[in-house]
N, C-alpha and C positions, 0 to 999 in steps of 0.2 A: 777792726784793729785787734780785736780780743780775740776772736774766733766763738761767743760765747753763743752764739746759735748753735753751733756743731756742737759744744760741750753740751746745750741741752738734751739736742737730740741724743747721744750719747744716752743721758739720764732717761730716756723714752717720750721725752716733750715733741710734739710735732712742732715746728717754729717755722714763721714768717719774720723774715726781714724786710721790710717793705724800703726801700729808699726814699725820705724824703724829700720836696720839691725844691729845688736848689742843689741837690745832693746825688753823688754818685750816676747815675744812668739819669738823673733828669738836671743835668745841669745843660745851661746854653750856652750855645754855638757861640756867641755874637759876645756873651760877659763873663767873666771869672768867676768862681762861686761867689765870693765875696760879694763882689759887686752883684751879679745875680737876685742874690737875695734882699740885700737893697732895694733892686727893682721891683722884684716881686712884693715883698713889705709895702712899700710905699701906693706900688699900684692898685693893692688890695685897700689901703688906707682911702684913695681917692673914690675907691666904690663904698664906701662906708663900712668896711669889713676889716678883717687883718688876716695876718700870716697865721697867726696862729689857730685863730680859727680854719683855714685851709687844710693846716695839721691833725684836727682833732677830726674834722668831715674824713680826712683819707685813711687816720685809722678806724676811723670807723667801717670805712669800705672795706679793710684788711679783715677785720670785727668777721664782717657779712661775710668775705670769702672763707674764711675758717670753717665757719658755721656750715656752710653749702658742702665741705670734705666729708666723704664718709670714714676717715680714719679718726677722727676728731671727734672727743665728746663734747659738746656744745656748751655745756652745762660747768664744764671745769677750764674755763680760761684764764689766762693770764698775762700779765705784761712785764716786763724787763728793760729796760733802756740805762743808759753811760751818757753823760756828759750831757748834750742836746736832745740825747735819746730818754735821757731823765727829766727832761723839761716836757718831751712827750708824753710821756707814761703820766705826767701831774696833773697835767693839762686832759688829754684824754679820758682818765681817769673818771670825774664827775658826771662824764656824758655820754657815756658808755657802761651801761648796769651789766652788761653779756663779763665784764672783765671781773671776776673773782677777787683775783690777788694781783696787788703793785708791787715793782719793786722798782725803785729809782737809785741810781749811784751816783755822786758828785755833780749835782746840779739842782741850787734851790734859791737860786740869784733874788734877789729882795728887792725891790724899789729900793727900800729905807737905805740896803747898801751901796744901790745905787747910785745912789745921788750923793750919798756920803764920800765915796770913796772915787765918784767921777768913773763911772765902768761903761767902756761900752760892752755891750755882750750882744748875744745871738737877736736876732728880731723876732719867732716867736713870744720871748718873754718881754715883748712889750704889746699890755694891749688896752688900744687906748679908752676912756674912762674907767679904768677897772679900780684905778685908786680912790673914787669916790666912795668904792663899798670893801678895801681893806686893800689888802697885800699877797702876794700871791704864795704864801703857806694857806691864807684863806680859801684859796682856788683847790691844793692840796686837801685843805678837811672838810670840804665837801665831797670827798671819797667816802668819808664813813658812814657806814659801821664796814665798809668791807676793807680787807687788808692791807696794809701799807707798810712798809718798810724802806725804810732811809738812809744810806749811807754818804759819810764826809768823808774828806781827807781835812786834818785842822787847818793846816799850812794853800787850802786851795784859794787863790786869789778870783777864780770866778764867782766863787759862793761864800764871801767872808764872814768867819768866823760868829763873830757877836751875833749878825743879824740872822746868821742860819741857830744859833741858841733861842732865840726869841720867837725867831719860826717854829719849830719846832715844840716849843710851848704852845703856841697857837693853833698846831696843827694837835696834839696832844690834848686839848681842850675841846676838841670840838667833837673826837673820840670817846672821851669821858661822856659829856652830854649827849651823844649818841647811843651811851649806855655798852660803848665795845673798848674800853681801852687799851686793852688786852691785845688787841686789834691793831696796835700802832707801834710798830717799834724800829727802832732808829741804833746808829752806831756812828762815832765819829774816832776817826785814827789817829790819835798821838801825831806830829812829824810828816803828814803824809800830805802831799798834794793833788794834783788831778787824776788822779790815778785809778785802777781798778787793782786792789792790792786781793793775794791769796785770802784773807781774811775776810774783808768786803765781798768777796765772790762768794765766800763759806755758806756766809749767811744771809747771801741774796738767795743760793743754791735751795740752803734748808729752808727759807720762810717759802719759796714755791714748791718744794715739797710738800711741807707739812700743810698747807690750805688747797692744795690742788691733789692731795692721793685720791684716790676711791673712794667710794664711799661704801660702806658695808654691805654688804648684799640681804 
């Protein structure tokens, strides 16, 4: 929707976009996406497993494939995602050490706002017993000490308000105690909604520059 692979490349990034399952080239014949991923959700639920774990095993494949390019330096990777694609990046993040630098846009859905505010939202971010040990900024600050950066829109009804402030405290804490806080930086837009606005992209752009250049010879 953004074109923001190409923009990378542009900047000299080699970039994979991988389509997630339910999405784009891997959607079914037989259900709509929507529906699709219901099934998939649920069916992984009934093997003891979930969607979201499926998510993080295929970026991690993606991980693998990068790695095996000889155009590609191994060692300075990174990740990017918008909306569901930022719920990948948080998600993968943790389980994947090969990944440098994160950056997520307009997607950090909370339980707590969940249920507050009655949301359904994407099936990734639900994974089941995960609220026994916290809320899924928790999931995010087990990224650190390596980079992360966060962007909102205030006005986004996926990721409300309050509880993406209190995440972000939470995720900002665990940066601190990991001794990188330096390490965590975030931006929320005035007025702005689901969006990928000029500004948000700024300083998605600059936080993979500046952690992914070269390293001095």
């Amino acid at each position: 929707m953004h074109h923001t692979g190409v923009a990378l490349v542009r900047e000299g990034f080699v970039v994979l976009c991988p389509d997630a399952l339910c999405f784009e080239e891997r959607q079914s014949p037989h259900l709509p996406g929507g529906e699709f991923e219901r099934f998939e959700f649920l069916r992984y639920v009934v093997a003891g497993r979930c969607l979201a774990w499926k998510n993080i095993l295929d970026m991690r494949r993606a991980v693998d494939y990068l790695c095996t390019r000889p155009e590609v330096d191994a060692a300075r990777l990174g990740c990017y995602g918008h909306s569901l694609g930022a719920t990948h990046t948080w998600l993968v993040g943790p389980w994947e050490p090969r990944l440098k630098c994160l950056v997520g846009n307009c997607c950090l859905p909370t339980y707590a706002a969940i249920h507050r505010t009655h949301l359904l939202h994407c099936f990734p971010n639900f994974i089941p017993g995960w609220l026994q040990y916290g809320d899924t900024p928790d999931i995010a600050g087990l990224i650190a000490p390596r980079p992360l950066h966060l962007s909102f829109g205030e006005l986004d009804d996926g990721s409300p308000i309050e509880e993406v402030h209190m995440g972000l405290r939470t995720i900002a804490r665990a940066y601190e105690q990991a001794g990188a806080a330096d390490r965590f930086s975030h931006y929320i837009e005035p007025g702005a909604g689901h969006i990928l606005s000029d500004e948000m992209w700024r300083r998605a752009r600059t936080w993979l520059r500046k952690h992914l250049r070269p390293r001095p010879s």
